[in-house]
C-alpha positions as CSV (number, residue, x, y, z in Angstrom):
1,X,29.7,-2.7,23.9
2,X,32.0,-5.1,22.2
3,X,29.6,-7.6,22.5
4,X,26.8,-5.9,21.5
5,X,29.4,-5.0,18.4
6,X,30.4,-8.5,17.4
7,X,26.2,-9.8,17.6
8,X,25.4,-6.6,15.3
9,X,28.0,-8.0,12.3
10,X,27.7,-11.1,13.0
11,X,24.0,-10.6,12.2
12,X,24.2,-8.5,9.4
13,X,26.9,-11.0,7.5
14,X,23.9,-13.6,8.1
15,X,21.3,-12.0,6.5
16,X,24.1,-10.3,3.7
17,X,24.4,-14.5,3.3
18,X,20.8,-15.4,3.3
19,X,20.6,-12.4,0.9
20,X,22.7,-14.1,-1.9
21,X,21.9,-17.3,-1.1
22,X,18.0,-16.9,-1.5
23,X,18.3,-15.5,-5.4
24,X,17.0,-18.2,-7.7
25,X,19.4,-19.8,-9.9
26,X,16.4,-20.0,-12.8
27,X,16.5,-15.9,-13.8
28,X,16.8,-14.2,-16.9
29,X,20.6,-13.7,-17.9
30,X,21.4,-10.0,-16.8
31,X,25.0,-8.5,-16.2
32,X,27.0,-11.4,-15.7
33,X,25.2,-13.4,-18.6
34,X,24.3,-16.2,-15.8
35,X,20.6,-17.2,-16.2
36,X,18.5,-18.0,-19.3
37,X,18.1,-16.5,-22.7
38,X,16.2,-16.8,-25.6
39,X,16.7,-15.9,-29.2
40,X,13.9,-16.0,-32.1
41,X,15.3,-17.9,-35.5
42,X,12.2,-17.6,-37.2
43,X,8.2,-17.9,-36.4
44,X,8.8,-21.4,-34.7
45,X,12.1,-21.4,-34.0
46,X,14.2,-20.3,-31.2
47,X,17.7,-21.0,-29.4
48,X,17.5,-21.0,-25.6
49,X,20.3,-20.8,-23.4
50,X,20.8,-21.2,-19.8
51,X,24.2,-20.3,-18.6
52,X,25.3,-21.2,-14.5
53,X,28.1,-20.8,-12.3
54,X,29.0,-24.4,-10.8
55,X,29.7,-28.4,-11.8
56,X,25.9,-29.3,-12.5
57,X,25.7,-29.7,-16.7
58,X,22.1,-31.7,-15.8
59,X,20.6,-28.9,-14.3
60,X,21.4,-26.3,-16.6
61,X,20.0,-28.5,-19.4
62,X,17.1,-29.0,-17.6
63,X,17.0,-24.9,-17.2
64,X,17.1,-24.7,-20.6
65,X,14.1,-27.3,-21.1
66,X,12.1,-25.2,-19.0
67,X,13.0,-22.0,-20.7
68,X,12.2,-23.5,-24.2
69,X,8.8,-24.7,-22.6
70,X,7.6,-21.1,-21.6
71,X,8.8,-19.8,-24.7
72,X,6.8,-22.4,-26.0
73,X,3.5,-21.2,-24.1
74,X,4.2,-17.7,-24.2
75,X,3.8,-17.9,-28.1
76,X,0.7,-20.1,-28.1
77,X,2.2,-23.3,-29.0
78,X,1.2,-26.7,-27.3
79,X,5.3,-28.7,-27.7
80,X,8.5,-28.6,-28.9
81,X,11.4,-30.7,-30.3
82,X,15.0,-30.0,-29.6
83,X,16.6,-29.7,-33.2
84,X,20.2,-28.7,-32.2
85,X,21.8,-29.2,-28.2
86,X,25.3,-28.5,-26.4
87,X,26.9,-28.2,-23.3
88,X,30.0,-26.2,-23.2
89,X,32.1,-25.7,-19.6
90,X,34.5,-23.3,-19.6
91,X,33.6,-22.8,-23.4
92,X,34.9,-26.4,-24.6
93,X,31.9,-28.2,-26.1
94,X,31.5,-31.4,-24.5
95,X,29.9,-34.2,-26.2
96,X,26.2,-34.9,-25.6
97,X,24.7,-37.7,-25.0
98,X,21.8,-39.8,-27.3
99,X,19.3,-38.7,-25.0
100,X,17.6,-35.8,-22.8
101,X,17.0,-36.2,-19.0
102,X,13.1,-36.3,-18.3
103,X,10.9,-38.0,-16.7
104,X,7.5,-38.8,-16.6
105,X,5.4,-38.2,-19.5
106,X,2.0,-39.1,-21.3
107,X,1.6,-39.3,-24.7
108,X,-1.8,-37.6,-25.8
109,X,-3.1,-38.8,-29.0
110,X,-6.8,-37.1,-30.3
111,X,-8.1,-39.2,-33.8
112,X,-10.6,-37.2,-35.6
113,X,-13.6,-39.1,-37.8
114,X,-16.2,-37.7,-39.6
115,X,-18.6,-36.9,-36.9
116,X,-16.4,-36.1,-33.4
117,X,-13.2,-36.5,-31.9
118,X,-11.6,-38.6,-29.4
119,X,-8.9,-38.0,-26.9
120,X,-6.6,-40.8,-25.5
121,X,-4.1,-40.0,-22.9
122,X,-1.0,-43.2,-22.5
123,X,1.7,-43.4,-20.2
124,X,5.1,-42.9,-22.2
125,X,8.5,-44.6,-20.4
126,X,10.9,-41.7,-19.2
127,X,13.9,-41.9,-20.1
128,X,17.0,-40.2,-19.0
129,X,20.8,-38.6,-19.8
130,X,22.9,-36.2,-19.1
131,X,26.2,-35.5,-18.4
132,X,27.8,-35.6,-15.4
133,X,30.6,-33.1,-14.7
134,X,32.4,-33.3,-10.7
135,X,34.1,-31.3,-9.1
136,X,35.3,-27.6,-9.7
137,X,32.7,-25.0,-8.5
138,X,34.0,-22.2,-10.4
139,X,33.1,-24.1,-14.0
140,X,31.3,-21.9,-16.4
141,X,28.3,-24.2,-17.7
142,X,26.3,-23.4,-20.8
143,X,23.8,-25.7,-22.5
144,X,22.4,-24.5,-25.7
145,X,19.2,-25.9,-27.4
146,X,17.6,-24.7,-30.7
147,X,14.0,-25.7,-30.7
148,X,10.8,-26.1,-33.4
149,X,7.6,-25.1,-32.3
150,X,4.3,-26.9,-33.1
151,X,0.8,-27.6,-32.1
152,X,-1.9,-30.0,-31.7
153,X,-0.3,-33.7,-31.6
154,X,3.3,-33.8,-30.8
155,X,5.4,-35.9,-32.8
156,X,6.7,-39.2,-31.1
157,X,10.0,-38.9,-30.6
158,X,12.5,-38.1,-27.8
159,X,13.2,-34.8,-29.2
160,X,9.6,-33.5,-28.7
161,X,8.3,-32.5,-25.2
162,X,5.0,-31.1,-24.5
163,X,5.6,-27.6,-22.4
164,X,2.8,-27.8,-20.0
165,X,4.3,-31.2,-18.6
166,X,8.2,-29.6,-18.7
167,X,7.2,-26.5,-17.2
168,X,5.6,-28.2,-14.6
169,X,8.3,-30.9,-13.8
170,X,11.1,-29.0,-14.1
171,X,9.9,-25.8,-12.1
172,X,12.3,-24.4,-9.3
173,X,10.4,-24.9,-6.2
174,X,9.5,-21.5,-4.6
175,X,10.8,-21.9,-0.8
């Protein structure tokens, strides 16, 4: 009986763990405010947040990437370039680097004439940043991006990401 006891809570604290363990990190805030958010500036613009429990400031910007990217798509736009971006832990702003982390890209560049239009598709470098907080699992991270809308050809610069190409990079993988 005692046995039979110990096997039944043992087994039901293993599947309580699997249980918490097996909810995605990439969510909608609710509650606790952990997750991602997004608020509507204006027609094009919006501040996204992502906000996580933990010591990885890369990963929560790249949560927020994504999050800007589907707010992106769901409002019928093709890209978007980061106009404003923090990263506060424990709600002290820590100071961003020159770049975003990202990595491979294409560049798609249509030219119009007078009779038809051509597409060209060319490799663009990836480039990378990010900051790199150790350490303390109980940290409080928040990355904050405001972001411009647009469609048809991106601008070329490192502050402009095309949504399709960030959705699909950054994308938690469904286990």
């Amino acid at each position: 009986m005692m046995k039979t006891l110990k096997l039944l809570m043992f087994t039901l604290i293993t599947f309580t763990l699997a249980a918490c363990s097996s909810q995605p990190d990439y969510r909608a805030a609710e509650g606790s405010g952990y997750g991602y958010d997004a608020t509507q500036l204006t027609d094009t613009q919006y501040r996204v947040t992502f906000k996580a429990r933990g010591s990885d400031a890369d990963k929560a910007m790249d949560y927020a990437l994504l999050r800007a990217a589907e707010v992106t798509l769901q409002n019928g736009y093709d890209w978007f370039i980061v106009t404003h971006r923090e990263t506060l832990i424990d709600n002290e702003r820590i100071a961003p680097t020159s770049t975003l982390r990202y990595s491979d890209s294409r560049d798609v560049v249509t030219r119009c004439g007078l009779v038809s239009c051509t597409t060209t598709s060319y490799p663009r470098s990836s480039f990378s940043a990010g900051i790199h907080i150790g350490g303390d699992k109980s940290q409080d991270i928040k990355s904050i991006i405001e972001i411009k809308l647009g469609k048809g050809v991106r601008p070329d610069t490192d502050a402009s990401f095309d949504a399709l190409e960030v959705r699909q990079h950054l994308s938690p993988e469904e286990g």
